[in-house]
BATIGU-599393 format. One record per residue (C-alpha): x, y, z. Coordinates in pm, whole numbers, plus 32768, in hexadecimal, padded with zeros to 4 digits. Layout:
XYZ
...
END
This chain:
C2AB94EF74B0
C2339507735A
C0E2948172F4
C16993AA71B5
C24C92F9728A
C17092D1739B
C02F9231727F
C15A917B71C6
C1BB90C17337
C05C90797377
BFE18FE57230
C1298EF27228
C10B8EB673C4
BF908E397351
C04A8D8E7228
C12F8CDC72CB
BFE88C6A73EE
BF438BCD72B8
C0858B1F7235
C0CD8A8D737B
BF188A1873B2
BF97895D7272
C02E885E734E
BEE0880A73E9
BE6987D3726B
BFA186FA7234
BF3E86247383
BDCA85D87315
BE4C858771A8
BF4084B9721F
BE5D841B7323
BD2583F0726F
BE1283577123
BEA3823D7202
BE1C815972F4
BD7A81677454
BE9580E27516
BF7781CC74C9
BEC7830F74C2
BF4C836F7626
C0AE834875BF
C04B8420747B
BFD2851F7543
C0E385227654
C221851E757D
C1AD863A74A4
C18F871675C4
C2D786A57666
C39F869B7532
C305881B74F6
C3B6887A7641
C4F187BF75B4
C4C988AA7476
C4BB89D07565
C60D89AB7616
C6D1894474F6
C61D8A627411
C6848B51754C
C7E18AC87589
C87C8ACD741A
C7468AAE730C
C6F88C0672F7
C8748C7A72C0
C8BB8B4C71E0
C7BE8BFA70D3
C7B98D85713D
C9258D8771C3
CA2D8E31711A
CAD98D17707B
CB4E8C876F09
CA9C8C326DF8
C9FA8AAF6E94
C9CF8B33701A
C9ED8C2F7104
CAE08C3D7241
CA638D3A7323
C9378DBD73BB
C9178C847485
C8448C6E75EE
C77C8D947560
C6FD8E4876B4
C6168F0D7618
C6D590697588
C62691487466
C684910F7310
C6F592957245
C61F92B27122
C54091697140
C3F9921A7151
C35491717262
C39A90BF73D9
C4E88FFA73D4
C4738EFA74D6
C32D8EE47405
C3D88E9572CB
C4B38D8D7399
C3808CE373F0
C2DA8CEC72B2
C42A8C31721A
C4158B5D7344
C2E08AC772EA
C3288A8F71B4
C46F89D57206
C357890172D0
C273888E71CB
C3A1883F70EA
C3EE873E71DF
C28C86C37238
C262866B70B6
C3AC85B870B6
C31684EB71F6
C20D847C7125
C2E483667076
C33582E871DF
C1A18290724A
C12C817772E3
C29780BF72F6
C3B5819A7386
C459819574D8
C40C82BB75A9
C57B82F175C9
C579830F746B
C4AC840F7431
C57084EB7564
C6CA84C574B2
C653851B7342
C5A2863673F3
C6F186CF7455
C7B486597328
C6BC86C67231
C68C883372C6
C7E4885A72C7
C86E87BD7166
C75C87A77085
C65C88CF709D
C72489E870F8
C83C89966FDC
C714899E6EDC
C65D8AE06F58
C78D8B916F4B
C7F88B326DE4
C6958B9F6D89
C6278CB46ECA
C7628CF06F53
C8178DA86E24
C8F78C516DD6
C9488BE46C58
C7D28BA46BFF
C7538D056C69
C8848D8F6B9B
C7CB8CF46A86
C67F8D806A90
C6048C386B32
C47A8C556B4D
C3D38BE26C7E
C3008CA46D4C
C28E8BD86E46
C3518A906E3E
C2CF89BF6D36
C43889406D55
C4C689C36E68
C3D289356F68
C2E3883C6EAD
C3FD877E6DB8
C4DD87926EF3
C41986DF6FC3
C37385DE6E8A
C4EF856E6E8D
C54A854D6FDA
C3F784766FC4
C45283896E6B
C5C883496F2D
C4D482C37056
C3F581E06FCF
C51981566ED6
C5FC80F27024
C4A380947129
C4117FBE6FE3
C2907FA16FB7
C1897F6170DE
C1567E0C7159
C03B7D6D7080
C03D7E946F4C
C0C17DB86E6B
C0667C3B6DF6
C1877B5B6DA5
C10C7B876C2F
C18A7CF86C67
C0217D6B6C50
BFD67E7A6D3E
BEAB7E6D6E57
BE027F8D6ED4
BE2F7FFD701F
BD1280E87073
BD4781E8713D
BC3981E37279
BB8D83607248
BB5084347120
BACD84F771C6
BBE3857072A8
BCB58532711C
BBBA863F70A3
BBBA873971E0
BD28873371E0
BD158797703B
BC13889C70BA
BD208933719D
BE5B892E70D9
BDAF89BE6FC4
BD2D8AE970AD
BEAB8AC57140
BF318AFC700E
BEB08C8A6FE4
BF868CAB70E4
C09A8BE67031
C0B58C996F19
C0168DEB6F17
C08A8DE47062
C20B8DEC6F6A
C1A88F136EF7
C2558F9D7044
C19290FA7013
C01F9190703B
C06C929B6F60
BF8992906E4D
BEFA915A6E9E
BF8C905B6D90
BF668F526E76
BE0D8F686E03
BE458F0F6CAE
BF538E286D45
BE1E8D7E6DEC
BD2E8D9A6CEA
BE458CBD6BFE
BE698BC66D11
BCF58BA06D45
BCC28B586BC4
BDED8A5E6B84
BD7E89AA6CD8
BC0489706C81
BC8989516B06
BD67883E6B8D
BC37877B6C5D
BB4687826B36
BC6B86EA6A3E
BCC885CC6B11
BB4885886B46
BAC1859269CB
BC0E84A6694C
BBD683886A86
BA7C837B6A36
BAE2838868C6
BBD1825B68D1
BB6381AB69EF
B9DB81C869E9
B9BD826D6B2F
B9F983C26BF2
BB0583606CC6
BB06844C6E1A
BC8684106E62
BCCF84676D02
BBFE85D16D01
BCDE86336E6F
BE0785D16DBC
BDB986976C85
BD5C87D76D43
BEBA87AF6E0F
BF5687956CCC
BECF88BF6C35
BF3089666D59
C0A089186D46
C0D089516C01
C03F8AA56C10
C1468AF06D25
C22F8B696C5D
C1BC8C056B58
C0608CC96C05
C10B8E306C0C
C1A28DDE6AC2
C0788D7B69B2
BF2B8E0D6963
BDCE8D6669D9
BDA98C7B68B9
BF008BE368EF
BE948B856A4C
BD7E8AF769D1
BE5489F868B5
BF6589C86992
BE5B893A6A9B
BD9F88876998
BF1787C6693D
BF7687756AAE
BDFD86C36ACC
BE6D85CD69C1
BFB685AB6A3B
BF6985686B8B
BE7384416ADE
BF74839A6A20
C099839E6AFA
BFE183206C2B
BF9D81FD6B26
C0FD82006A8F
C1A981ED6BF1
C0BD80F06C8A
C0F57FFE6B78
C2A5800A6B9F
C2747FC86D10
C2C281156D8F
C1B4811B6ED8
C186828C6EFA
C05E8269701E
C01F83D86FF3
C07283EC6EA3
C1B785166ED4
C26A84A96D7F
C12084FC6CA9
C07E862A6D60
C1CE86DF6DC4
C2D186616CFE
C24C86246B86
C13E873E6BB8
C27F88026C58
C34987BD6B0C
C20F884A6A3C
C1B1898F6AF9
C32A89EF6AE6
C34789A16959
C1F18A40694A
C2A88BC6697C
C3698B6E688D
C23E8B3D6789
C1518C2B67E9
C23C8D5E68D2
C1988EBF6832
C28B8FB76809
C1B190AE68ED
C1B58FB96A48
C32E8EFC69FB
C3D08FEE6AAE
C4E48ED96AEA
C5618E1D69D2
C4DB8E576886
C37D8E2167C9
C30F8CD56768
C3078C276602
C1A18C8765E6
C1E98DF3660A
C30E8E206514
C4328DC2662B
C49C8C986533
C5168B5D65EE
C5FB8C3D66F2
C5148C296830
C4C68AD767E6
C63E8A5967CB
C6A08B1E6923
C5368A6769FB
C5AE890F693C
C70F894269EC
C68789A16B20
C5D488886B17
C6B787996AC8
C7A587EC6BBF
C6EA881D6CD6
C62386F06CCE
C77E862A6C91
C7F886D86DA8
C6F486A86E9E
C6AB85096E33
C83784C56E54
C87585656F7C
C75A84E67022
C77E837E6FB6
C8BE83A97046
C866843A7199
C78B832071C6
C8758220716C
C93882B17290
C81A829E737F
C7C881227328
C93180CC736F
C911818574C2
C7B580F6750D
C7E07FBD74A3
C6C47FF7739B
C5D780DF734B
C4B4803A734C
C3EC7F89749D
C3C37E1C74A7
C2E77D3C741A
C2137D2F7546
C2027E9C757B
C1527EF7742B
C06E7DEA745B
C0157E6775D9
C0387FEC7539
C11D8105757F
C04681BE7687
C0778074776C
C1D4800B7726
C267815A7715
C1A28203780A
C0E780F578F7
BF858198789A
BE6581B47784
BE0582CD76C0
BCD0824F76ED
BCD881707837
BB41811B783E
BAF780E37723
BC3C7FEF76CC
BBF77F3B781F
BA717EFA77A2
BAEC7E857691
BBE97D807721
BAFC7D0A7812
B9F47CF276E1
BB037BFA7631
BB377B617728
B9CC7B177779
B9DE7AB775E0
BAD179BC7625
BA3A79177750
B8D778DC768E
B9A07845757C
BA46775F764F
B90876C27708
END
């Protein structure tokens, strides 16, 4: 066996180990940004809806992108069992499972717009649905060699394909569940619902950010040469570039350092640099970063205020800092590293680049909001509704959905404590 193919299947095989660890970072972010009673459920559904993910990747995701097909999806190469790939370079089976995961975290960002209010059941069917209609369509228009590819369509590692994706599948969620019970006054004036651990919020930053190495240098499918260590090196800079940003304009406009804010900023560097960090040089990692830090700031802000309740905030740190990293190749693209597409406007490729990532834009995110408004317009006619009842999101998802606490101790101390509360009040 030859030794390139053998170091190009074990640097993605580690790749894909980190992108699918990113889960675990998704869990305690997701967790630690919501509230005590439903962490369980968090925790659970993310796994189970990752073995959804799985099947449906294995049954007809993988062929719906890399299958020979037309120009929107492919048609064969379905129930992959596992064949080599002529000329790929590396493991077939490893590459399957470095798309698979990928497919994965597409979906757990869509979930986010679901959190804290959403019916088990839910969750299961848009699982399916999703992996089947919305991802795959979209990675093949961009990965897959559909229309978008045909047009030099620049994205790397998914700026679009899997963060937009999934911010959209998350905006047609919380439009059709509505907010939280108790976010927003009956002057329209939103409340804040803390989230119960920051700590687990800034663990789970800690490990998507050292996920995301694998998630896109891990795209550089190849050892030779090492670029995935300047494809690191980029991410690194736009991520802590991103964290510093969102930091410096909270404290600016709202008089203090705001610890949400900062994860949020150094998750939006990070997915804006997705796409473009094999394409631009260090100091364009650096400003794109520094611009998905304020972004993430304002939108939060701007989203909050039009009751949109985005617990996790999806629509800001994937989908808005999505939109920028993928315009972002189209601005600063050097004509030495665009070896797809063409340069950007800051490097004498005119407006060309940037007109092709504004299409791809466009389109996908249109694509993936409709369609998945519709899919779960489907499900609440077959459910009944999407969201649990009244009752249930007061008692909390880990109890209604799954007849136990995330945390069973320390939510039984303190019942018993009100309780105790209320009796003393009483006498």
């Amino acid at each position: 066996m030859d030794s390139m193919f053998l170091m190009n299947s074990l640097w993605v095989m580690f790749s894909a180990v980190l992108v699918i660890l990113m889960l675990g970072g998704f869990i305690l972010l997701e967790a630690g940004s919501t509230r005590m009673k439903n962490a369980g459920h968090i925790a659970g559904k993310t796994i189970f809806t990752f073995g959804i993910s799985s099947l449906v990747f294995w049954a007809v995701g993988y062929g719906l992108i890399f299958g020979e097909g037309n120009a929107f999806f492919g048609l064969t190469d379905f129930f992959y069992s596992g064949y080599e790939i002529e000329g790929l370079g590396l493991s077939a089976p490893v590459f399957f499972l470095f798309q698979l995961a990928f497919a994965g975290i597409s979906l757990t960002i869509a979930f986010g717009g679901f959190a804290e209010r959403a019916k088990l059941t839910a969750y299961i069917l848009f699982a399916i649905l999703f992996s089947v209609l919305v991802y795959p369509v979209i990675a093949h228009w961009i990965w897959g060699g559909g229309w978008l590819a045909e047009h030099g369509k620049q994205d790397f590692a998914g700026s679009t394909v899997v963060h937009l994706t999934g911010a959209m599948g998350a905006f047609a969620a919380t439009i059709l569940l509505k907010p939280r019970i108790g976010k927003y006054n009956k002057d329209g004036s939103p409340n804040n619902i803390a989230g119960h651990n920051q700590v687990f919020t800034a663990l789970g930053v800690l490990v998507l950010w050292v996920g995301w190495f694998g998630f896109n240098a891990g795209s550089t499918l190849s050892a030779d040469a090492a670029f995935f260590g300047f494809v690191a090196m980029n991410t690194n800079l736009a991520a802590g570039a991103g964290a510093v940003a969102a930091l410096l304009v909270a404290w600016a406009v709202t008089g203090k350092a705001d610890v949400p804010t900062m994860l949020n900023g150094a998750l939006a560097g990070l997915v804006a640099i997705t796409a473009s960090c094999a394409f631009v040089d260090t100091w364009g990692a650096v400003v794109i970063g520094l611009v998905a830090g304020m972004i993430v700031f304002y939108s939060m802000r701007f989203f909050e205020k039009r009751k949109v309740d985005d617990p996790i905030f999806a629509l800001s740190v994937h989908g808005l800092a999505g939109v920028w990293g993928t315009l972002s190749t189209g601005f600063f693209a050097t004509p030495e590293l665009a070896t797809v597409g063409q340069p950007g406007l800051f490097y004498g490729g005119g407006f060309t680049q940037l007109g092709v990532q504004a299409l791809g834009v466009g389109a996908s995110g249109a694509y993936a909001f409709v369609v998945s408004f519709i899919l779960l317009l489907i499900i609440k006619k077959v459910l009944n509704g999407l969201r649990v009842s009244e009752e249930e999101e007061i008692i909390g998802l880990d109890l209604s959905e799954h007849g136990s606490y995330g945390y069973p101790e320390l939510l039984q101390t303190n019942y018993q404590s009100d309780q105790q509360l209320g009796s003393t009040k009483s006498s």
